[in-house]
N, C-alpha and C positions, 0 to 999 in steps of 0.2 A: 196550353198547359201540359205539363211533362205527364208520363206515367208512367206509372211502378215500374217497368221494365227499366224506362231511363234513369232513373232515380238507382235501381241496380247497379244499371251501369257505371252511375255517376260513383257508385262506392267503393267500386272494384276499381277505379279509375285514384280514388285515396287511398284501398287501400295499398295499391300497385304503389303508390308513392311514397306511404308509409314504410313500406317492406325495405324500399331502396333507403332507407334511411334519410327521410326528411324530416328531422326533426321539430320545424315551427312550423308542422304541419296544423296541427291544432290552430293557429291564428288565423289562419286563410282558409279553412274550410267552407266558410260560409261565400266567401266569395267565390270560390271556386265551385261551388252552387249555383251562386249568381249566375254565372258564367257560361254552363251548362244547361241554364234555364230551369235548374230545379226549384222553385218554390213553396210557398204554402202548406198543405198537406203532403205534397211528396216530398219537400224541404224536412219534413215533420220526421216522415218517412225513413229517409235517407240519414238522416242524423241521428235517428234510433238504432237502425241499423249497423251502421261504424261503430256509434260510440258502445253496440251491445256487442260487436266482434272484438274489438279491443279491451273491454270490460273483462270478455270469456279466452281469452283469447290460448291462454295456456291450456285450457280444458277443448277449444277448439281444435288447434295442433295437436295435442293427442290423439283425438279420433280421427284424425285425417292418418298422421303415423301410421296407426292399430290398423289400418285399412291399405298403404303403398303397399303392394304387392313388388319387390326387386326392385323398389327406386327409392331413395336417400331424400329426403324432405328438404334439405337442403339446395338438392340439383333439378329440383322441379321450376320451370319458369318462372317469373315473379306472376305474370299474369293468371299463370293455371294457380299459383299459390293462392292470389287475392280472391280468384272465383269460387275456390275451393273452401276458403276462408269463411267468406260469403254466406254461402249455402249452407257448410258444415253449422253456420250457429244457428242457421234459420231451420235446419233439421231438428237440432238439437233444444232451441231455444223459442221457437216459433210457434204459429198456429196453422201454419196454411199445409195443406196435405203435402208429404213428400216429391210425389210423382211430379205436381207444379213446381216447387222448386230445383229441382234435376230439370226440368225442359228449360227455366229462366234461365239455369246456370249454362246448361250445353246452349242456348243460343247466346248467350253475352261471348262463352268463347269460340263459336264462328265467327264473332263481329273481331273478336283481339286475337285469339290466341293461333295455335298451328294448325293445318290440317287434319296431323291426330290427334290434337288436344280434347276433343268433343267428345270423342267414345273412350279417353283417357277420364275425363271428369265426368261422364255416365258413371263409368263401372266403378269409381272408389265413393261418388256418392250414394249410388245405389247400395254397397256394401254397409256405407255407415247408417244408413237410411234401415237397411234390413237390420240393423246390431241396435239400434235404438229401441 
């Protein structure tokens, strides 16, 4: 059975596909769960998740904005964007203490993103985390 980490994963992994503009992304979501191995509860999970980033999503990209320090939201990677994404709603919109969300985030981008990606997505979530 998957967990919540993977099930993370598997959201930053749509909405990384999302970003790049995959439109009938919506139709294959589910299988691409399948696929991933997310089911059941974490299936539950993982589709609360997406579907409440995308829901919030212009109110999520502001506070991500309100917090780049000299970087252009535009030229941040797609993967530090999705994980960014990610986090910012579960900050925002969530129940689970901050500090665990920053650690699930900085570890999905050791798994994807660059070598400074990690203490890049610490320190604007930590920011949006403290402005909450």
């Amino acid at each position: 059975m998957a967990t919540r980490h993977q099930a993370r994963m598997a959201v930053v992994s749509l909405l990384y596909a999302f970003d790049l503009g995959n439109g009938n992304l919506a139709e294959h979501t589910d299988e691409i769960l399948e696929e991933k191995k997310i089911r059941n509860k974490q299936k539950d999970f993982a589709l609360t998740l997406y579907e409440g980033v995308l829901q919030h999503i212009t109110k999520v990209d502001e506070a991500i904005v309100k917090h780049l320090k000299e970087w252009d939201f535009e030229r941040l990677g797609a993967i530090e964007r999705a994980t960014l994404r990610l986090a910012t709603y579960e900050i925002l919109f969530g129940e689970l203490d901050s500090a665990v969300i920053i650690n699930e985030a900085v570890e999905i981008t050791k798994a994807f993103g660059t070598e400074q990606s990690p203490k890049f997505i610490n320190g604007v979530l930590d920011a949006i985390s403290k402005d909450k």
